[in-house]
N, C-alpha and C positions, 0 to 999 in steps of 0.2 A: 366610830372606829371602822377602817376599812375592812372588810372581810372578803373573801375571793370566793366565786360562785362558778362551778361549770357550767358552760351556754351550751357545749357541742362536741359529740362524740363521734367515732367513725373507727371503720375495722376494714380488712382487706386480708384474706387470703387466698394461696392460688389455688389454682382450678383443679390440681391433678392430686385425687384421691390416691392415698395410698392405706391398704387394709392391712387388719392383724393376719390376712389369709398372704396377703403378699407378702411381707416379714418374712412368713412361713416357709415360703420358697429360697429365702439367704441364710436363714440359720436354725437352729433348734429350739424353734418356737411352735406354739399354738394359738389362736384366736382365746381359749380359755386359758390357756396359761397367763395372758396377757390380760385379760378383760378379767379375772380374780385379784391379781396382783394391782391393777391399776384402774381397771371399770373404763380404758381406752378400748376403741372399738374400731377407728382410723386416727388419719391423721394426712394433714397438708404439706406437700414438698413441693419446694419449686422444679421446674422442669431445663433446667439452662435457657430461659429465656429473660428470670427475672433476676433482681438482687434485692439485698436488703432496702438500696432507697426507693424504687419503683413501690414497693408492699407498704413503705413511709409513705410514700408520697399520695396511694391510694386512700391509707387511710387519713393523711393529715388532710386532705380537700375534702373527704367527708365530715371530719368533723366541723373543717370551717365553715361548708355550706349549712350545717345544723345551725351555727351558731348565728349565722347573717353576717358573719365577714370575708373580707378579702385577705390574701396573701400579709396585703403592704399596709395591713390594719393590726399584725400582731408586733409586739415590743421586741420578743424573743422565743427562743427556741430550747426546748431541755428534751434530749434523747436518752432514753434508756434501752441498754443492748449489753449484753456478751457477745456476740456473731458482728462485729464492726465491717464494713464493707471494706474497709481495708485496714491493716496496720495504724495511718497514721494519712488524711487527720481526721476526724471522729465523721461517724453514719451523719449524723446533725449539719455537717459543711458540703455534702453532699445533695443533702436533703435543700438545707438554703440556695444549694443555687438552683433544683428543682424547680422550686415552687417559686424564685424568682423573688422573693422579697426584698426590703431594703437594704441596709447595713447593720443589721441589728447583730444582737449578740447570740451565738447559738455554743453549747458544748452536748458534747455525751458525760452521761452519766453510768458509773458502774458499780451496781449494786444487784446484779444477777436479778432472782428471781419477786427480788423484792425494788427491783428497779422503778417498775413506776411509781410505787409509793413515794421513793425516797426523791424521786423526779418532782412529781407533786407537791410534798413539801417545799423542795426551792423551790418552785415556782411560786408557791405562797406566800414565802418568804420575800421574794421581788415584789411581789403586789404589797403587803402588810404593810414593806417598807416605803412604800409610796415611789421605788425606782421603776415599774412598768405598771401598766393599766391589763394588757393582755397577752397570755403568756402561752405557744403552742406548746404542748407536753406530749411524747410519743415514747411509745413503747415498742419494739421492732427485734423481730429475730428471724433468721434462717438456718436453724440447728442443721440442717438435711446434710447439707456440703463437709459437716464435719464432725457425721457420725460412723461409727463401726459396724456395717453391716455383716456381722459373724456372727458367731456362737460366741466367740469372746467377749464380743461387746453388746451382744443381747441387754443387759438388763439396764443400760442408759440406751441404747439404740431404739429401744421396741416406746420411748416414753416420748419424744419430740418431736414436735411438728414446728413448720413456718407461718409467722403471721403477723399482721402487725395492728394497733391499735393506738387512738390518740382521740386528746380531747384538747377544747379550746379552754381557759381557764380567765376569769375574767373579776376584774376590783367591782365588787358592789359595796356601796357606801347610802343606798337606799337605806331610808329610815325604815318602812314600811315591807320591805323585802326581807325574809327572816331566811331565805337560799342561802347554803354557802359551805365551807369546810369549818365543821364544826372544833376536829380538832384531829391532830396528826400525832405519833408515836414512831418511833424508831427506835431501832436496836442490831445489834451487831456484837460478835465473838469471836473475833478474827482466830484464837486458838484451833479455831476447828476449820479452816479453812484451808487444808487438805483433803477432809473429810467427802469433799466433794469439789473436785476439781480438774482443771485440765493443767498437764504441767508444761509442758512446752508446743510450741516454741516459748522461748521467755530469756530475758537481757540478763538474769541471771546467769545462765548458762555462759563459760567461757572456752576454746575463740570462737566457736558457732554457738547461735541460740538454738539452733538442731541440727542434728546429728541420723544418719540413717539408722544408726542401731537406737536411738530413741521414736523411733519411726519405727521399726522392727520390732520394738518393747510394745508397741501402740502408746506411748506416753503422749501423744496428741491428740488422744481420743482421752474424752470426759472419763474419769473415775468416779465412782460415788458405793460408799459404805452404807449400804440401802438402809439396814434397820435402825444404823446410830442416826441416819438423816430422819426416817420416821418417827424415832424415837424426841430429838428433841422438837419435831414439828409440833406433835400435838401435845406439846408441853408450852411452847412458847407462844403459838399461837393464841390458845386463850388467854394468856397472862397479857400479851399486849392490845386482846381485842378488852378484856375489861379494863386497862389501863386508859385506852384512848375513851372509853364510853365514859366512867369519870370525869374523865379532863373537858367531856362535852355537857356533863351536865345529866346523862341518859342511860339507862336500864336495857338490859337484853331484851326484856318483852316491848319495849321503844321502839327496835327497825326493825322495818320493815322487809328489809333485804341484807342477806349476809352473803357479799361476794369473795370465798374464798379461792386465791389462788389454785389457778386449774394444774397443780402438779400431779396428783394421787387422788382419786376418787375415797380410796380406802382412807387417807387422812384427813378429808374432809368431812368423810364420816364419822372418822372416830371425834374428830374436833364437835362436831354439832351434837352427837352423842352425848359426850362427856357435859355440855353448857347445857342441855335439853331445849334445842332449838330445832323446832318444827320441822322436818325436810322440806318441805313447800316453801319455807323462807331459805332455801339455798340453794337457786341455779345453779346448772352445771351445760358447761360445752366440753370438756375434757372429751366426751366419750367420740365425739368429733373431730377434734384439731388436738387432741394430746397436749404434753405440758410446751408452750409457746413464752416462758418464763418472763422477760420484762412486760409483752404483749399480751399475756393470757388475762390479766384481771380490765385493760381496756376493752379490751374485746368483747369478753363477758357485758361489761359495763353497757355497752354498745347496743349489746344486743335485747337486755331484759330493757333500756330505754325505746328503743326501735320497735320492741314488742308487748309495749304499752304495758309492763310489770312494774315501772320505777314511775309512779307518779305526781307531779308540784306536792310539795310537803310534806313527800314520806322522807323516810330513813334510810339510809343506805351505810353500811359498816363492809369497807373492804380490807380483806386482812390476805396477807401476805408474808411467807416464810421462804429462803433460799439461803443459796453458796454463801461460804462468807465465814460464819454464817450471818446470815441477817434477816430481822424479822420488824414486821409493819403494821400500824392498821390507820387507816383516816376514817373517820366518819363525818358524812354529807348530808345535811339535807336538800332534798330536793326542790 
């Protein structure tokens, strides 16, 4: 049976720091107010020099050079984003003529902060079905450009950063090689998908999709109902990370790594809490790059790989909650 194995990771964020002390100068914040509520400490903004496919682009050559291939060696392309470099047509056609590949197939994917999971999955699913052998998957955002720096919009503004992450995803059909996506869950509650949202612009809207006084409302700045979003995080989150551990065959005390989504420090505590999962078995960059939503769990990925924490044969459980609502987990062996 063909099974799909990661070869190659990579992350890319920009250069220009920005602290909870800088925050502090645009609105009615604190470095503690913010680092209680969230355990953020900074965070990455592009400076007008980059966009979303440059922070793609960085990170998808990193993961290809991990993996020992070239551009015109992958089948396809699956991008995960909210922040789309433009309107229309998706970060992913962007990104393809970056990187200069064939004619392959590329689309974005939107499933918020649970993007790359659900990225991943297709991608798996192309390989499983025997329609590609190698599949780039990216995760990519630049919240900066279209947050509310006020008082107003402190309590989504002070959580996001820019960044991007990506792996190369690849068919192993080795007898002998036991790497690979062990198994994948997904879920979704569209009901609640006000709950944390951006409402305009949107085709919705008749004869303009915006309007100044929707602009004036700040209706194009992110909303979000902080405690019902905590609230069903660390409800859903366990349910799907033991849901995917089953479907793999594996026990909590089995992996070795639990990467959860870097949205909320405090809900990833309360999640590892609630399971009684070791804090040592849960990386965190949040306090670094803030929540980076589609990008934040490659990233991660990236980086406990890059620093020798993930190694041939352990376990790896990434789980993933956002907008939507939607919620994820794949488990990998390494």
């Amino acid at each position: 049976m063909i099974r799909s194995k990661i070869t190659g990771t990579g992350m890319y964020v920009p250069e220009r720091v920005v602290t909870n002390h800088d925050l502090a100068q645009r609105m009615e914040t604190s470095d503690e107010w913010i680092q209680q509520r969230s355990g953020i400490v900074e965070r990455r903004h592009v400076d007008g020099t980059e966009t979303p496919v440059d922070l793609a682009e960085h990170a998808a050559r990193h993961a290809l050079e991990a993996a020992g291939v070239g551009p015109d060696e992958i089948d396809g392309i699956v991008l995960a984003t909210l922040s789309p470099q433009h309107e229309f047509p998706g970060t992913s056609f962007f990104l393809h003529h970056r990187l200069g590949v064939p004619e392959i197939p590329c689309f974005d994917l939107r499933a918020q902060c649970s993007g790359f999971l659900f990225s991943l999955a297709t991608a798996d699913a192309f390989i499983r079905s025997g329609q590609m052998r190698r599949v780039l998957v990216v995760g990519c955002e630049v919240h900066s450009t279209g947050l509310e720096f006020s008082t107003r919009g402190r309590d989504t503004a002070v959580l996001f950063g820019d960044g991007a992450g990506a792996v190369v995803l690849e068919a192993n059909d080795g007898a002998d090689d036991r790497s690979g996506l062990l198994a994948i869950r997904l879920h979704a509650q569209g009901e609640h998908a006000k709950r944390l949202w951006i409402e305009a612009p949107g085709s919705a809207f008749w004869p303009e999709r915006i309007t100044k006084q929707m602009m004036d409302e700040g209706r194009h700045f992110a909303r979000m109902e902080g405690r019902f979003v905590f609230k069903h995080a660390v409800t859903r989150m366990p349910e799907v990370l033991r849901e995917a551990l089953d479907a793999a065959g594996t026990k909590l005390d089995d992996i070795d790594l639990f990467l959860f989504h870097q949205a909320n420090l405090r809900i990833n505590e309360f999640v590892a809490s609630s399971l009684g999962i070791a804090p040592e078995k849960c990386p965190s960059n949040i306090e670094r790059y803030g929540n980076c939503s589609a990008a934040s769990i490659p990233m991660l990925l990236d980086e406990v790989v890059r620093g020798g924490r993930l190694r041939p044969g352990q376990l790896v459980a990434m789980t993933a909650f956002g907008s939507g609502f939607t919620w994820a987990t794949a488990v990998v062996r390494w």
